[in-house]
C-alpha atoms as one frame of an Amber mdcrd trajectory, in Angstrom:
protein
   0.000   0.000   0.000   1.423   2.964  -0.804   1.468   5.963   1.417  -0.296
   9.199   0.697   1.732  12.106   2.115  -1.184  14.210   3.038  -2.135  10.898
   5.163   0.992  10.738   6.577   1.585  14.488   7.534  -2.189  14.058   9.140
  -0.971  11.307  11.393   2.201  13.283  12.337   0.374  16.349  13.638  -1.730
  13.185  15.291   1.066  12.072  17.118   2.098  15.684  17.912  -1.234  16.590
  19.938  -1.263  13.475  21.719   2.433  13.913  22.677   1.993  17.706  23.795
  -0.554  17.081  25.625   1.397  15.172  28.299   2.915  19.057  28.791  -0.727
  20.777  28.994  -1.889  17.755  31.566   1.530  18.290  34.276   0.497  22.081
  34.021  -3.525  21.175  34.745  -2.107  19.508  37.537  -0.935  22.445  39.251
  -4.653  23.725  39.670  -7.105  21.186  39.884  -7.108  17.639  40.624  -7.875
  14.616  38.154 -11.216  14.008  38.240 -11.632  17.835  37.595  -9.570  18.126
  34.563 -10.760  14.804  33.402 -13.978  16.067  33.445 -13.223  19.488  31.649
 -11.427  17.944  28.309 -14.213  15.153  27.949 -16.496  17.492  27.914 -15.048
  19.673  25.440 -14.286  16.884  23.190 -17.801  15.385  22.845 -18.574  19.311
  21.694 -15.905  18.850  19.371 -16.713  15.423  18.363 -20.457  16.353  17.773
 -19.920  18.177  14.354 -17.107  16.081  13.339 -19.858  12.931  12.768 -22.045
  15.126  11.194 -19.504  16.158   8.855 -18.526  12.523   8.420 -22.015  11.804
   7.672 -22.430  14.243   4.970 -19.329  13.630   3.269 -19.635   9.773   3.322
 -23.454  10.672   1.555 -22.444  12.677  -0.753 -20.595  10.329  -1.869 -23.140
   7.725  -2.150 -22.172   5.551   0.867 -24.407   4.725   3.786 -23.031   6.285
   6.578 -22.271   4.315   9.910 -24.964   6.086  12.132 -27.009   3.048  13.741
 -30.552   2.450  11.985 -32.484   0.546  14.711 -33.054   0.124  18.482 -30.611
  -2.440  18.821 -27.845  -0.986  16.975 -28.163   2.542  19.430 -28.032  -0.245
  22.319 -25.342  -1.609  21.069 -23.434   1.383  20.894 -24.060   2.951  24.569
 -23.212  -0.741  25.817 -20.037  -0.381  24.156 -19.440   3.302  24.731 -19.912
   3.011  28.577 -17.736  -0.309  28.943 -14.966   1.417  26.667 -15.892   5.014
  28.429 -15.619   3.557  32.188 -12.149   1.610  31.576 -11.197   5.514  29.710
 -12.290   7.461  32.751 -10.402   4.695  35.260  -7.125   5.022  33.162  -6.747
   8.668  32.392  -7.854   9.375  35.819  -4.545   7.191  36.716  -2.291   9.197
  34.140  -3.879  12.580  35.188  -3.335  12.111  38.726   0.138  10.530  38.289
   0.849  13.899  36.302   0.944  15.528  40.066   3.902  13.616  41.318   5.827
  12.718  37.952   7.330  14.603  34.615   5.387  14.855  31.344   8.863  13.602
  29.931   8.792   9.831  31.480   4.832   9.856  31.884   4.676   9.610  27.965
   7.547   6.767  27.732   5.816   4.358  30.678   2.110   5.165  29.007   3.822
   3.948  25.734   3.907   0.765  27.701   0.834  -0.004  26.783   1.254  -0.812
  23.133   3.495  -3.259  23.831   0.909  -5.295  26.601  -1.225  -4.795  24.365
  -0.372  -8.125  22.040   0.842  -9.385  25.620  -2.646  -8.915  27.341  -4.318
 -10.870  24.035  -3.339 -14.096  25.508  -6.426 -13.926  27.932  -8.239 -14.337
  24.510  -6.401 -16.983  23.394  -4.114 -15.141  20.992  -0.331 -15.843  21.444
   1.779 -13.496  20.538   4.745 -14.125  18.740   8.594 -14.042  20.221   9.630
 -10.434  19.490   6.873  -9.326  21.492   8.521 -11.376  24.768  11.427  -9.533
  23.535  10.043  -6.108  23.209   8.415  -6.596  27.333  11.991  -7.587  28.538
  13.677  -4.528  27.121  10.623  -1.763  27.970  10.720  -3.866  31.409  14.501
  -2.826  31.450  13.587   1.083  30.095  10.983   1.361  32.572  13.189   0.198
  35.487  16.235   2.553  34.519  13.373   5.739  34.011  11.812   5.180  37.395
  14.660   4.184  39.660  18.187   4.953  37.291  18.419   8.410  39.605  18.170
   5.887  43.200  20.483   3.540  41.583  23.221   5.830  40.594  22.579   7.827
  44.036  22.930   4.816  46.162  19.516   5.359  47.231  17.066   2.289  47.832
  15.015   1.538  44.428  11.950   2.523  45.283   8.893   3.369  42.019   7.932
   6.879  42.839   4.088   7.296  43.310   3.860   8.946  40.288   5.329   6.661
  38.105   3.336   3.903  40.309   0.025   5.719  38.772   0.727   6.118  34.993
   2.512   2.596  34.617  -1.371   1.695  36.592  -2.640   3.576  33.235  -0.613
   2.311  31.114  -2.436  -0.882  32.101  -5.828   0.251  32.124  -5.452   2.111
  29.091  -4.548  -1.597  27.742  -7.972  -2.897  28.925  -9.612   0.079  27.292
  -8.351  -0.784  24.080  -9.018  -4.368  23.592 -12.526  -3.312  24.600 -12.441
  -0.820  21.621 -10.952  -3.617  19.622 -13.879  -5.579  20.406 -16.743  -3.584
  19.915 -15.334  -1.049  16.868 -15.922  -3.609  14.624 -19.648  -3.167  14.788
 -20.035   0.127  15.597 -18.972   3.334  13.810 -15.470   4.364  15.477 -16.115
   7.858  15.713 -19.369   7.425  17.433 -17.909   5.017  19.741 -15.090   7.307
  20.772 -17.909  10.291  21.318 -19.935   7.982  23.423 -17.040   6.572  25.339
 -15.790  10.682  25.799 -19.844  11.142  27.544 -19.632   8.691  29.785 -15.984
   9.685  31.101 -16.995  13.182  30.847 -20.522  12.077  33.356 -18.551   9.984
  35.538 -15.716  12.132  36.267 -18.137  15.061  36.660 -19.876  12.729  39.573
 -16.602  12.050  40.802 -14.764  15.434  40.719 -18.219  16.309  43.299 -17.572
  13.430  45.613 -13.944  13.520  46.038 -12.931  16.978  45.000 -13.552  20.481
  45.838 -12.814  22.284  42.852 -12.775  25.929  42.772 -13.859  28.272  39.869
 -10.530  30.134  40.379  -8.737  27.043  40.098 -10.624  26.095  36.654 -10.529
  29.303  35.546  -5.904  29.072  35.725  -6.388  25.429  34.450  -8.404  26.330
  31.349  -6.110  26.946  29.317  -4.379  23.266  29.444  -8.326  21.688  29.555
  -9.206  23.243  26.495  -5.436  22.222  24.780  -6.418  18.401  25.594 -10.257
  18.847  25.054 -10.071  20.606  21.333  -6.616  19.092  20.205  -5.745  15.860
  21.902  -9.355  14.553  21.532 -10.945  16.037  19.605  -8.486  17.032  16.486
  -6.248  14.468  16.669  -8.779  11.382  16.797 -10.503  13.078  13.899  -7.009
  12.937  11.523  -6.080   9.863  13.290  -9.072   8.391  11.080  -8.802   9.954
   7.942  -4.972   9.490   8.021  -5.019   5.620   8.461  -7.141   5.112   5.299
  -4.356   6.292   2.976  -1.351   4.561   4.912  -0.010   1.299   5.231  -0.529
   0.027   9.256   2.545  -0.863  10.023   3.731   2.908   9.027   0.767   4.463
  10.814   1.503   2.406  14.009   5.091   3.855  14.148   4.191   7.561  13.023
   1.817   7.628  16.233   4.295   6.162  18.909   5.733   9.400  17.848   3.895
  10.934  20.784   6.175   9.685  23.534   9.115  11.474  21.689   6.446  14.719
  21.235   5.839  14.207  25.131   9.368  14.328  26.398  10.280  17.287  23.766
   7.309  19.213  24.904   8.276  18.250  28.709  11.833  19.592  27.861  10.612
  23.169  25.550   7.862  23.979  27.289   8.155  22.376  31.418  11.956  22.784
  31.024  12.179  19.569  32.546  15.689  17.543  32.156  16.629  13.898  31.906
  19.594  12.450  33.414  21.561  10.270  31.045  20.269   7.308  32.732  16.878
   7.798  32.298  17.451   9.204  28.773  18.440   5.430  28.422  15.674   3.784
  29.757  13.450   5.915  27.399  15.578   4.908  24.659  14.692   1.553  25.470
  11.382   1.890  25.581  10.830   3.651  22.090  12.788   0.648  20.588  10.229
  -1.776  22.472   7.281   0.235  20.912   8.955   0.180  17.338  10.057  -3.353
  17.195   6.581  -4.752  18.674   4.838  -3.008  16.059   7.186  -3.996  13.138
   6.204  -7.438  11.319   8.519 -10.494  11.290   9.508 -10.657   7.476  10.306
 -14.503   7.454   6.971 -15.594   9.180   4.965 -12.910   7.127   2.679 -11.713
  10.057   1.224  -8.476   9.977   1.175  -5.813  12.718  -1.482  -5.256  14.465
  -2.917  -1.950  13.672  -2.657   0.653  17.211  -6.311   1.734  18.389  -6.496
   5.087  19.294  -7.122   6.486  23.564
């Protein structure tokens, strides 16, 4: 398959968002808590996502294709079931990252979230897919990358290894947001993707909005300094970059679009560096090393056993 550039460049700025938005998410911290700016971008991005399916619609019609909007009962069932089993393990896991954001650096959240594309193909054996060697291969060395990210400063400090609690949290969402997306690869099949992902955004958007009142006393001064970072993840993060996430993977090959997007974890420690002015020791500039390779090789196919890769579902 032959790339189209436009595609490409569409899945770059993809990749971009999602990686700058680690930046815009440690700076959200700083005001409000998780459940608050969870609540904030979700809702912002089912505004966003709202006109986007209309669009869709219209363009697929004019066209002359049906369009993916359900046409019975059961079909609109279908979808909320999906939407709120995808949309609660989404709420559970970016609540995770968001709050880990407090204690941690946008730099080494986005390399240990990265984590999850690799347990992704790991987590399939539970549904009795085994996945091939290199993926073994690919855990052992983003096991080793994680290790010298969280503890490489205690270990060349003679301090006792110890996983900071922020790092605790987003490697927690790094396995949640693993969950969350063999759920999406379960249901997207039969649903229209677009819808799914505005359904899924509603319910994280309700439940964090019950949460952030339970749990959290948030402040319209504190929104008010944090809006600028909710509406950076709302409109761009989920909103935009879902949006050319599909339209770019129709014109490129999987494999490529796969690696284009692991991009963000490179976006996420750039931004973390321009932006947070955050700095990496040479030890944990090693471990992230490490676990870019793991997220590459995982995703690149095995040439003498012919597999293909397995295509990377978006948050």
């Amino acid at each position: 398959m032959k790339s189209n550039k436009l595609h490409v460049l569409f899945l770059l700025i993809c990749a971009f968002f999602w990686g700058t938005t680690f930046a815009a998410q440690s700076i959200g911290a700083g005001y409000v808590q998780a459940y608050t700016y969870l609540a904030g971008r979700s809702w912002i991005a089912v505004i966003i996502l709202t006109p986007v399916i209309s669009l869709i619609d219209a363009m697929t019609e004019k066209q002359g294709k049906y369009s993916r909007r359900p046409r019975n009962a059961w079909q609109r069932k279908y979808l909320l079931a999906a939407g709120f089993i995808c949309g609660t393990c989404l709420c559970l896991a970016s609540w995770a990252q968001q709050a880990g954001m407090a204690y941690t650096t946008a730099s080494k959240a986005s390399f240990l979230t990265a984590l999850y594309v690799v347990l992704v193909p790991l987590f399939s054996i539970f549904l009795k897919r085994q996945p091939p060697v290199q993926i073994w291969i690919c855990v052992l060395i983003s096991l080793i990358g994680m290790l010298l990210l969280c503890v490489g400063k205690s270990l060349l400090g003679g301090q006792t290894l110890e996983i900071e609690k922020g790092d605790a949290l987003v490697i927690l969402s790094a396995l949640l947001f693993t969950i969350q997306v063999l759920c999406v690869a379960h249901f997207v099949p039969m649903v229209d993707p677009v819808r799914l992902s505005r359904v899924q955004f509603a319910v994280v958007a309700v439940e964090s909005t019950v949460l952030m009142f339970v749990f959290e006393q948030p402040s319209l001064e504190m929104i008010r300094l944090a809006l600028p970072a909710i509406l950076y993840a709302g409109i761009f993060s989920s909103g935009v970059a879902y949006t050319l996430q599909i339209v770019g993977q129709e014109g490129v090959n999987p494999t490529l679009a796969s690696l284009i997007m692991s991009l963000e974890s490179v976006f996420g420690a750039l931004s973390g560096w321009i932006v947070l002015g955050e700095r990496m020791l040479p030890v944990e500039l090693l471990g992230a090393v490490l676990m870019f390779a793991a997220v590459i090789i995982a995703q690149v196919p095995l040439p003498a056993a012919g597999r293909k890769a397995e295509e990377k579902l978006p948050q």
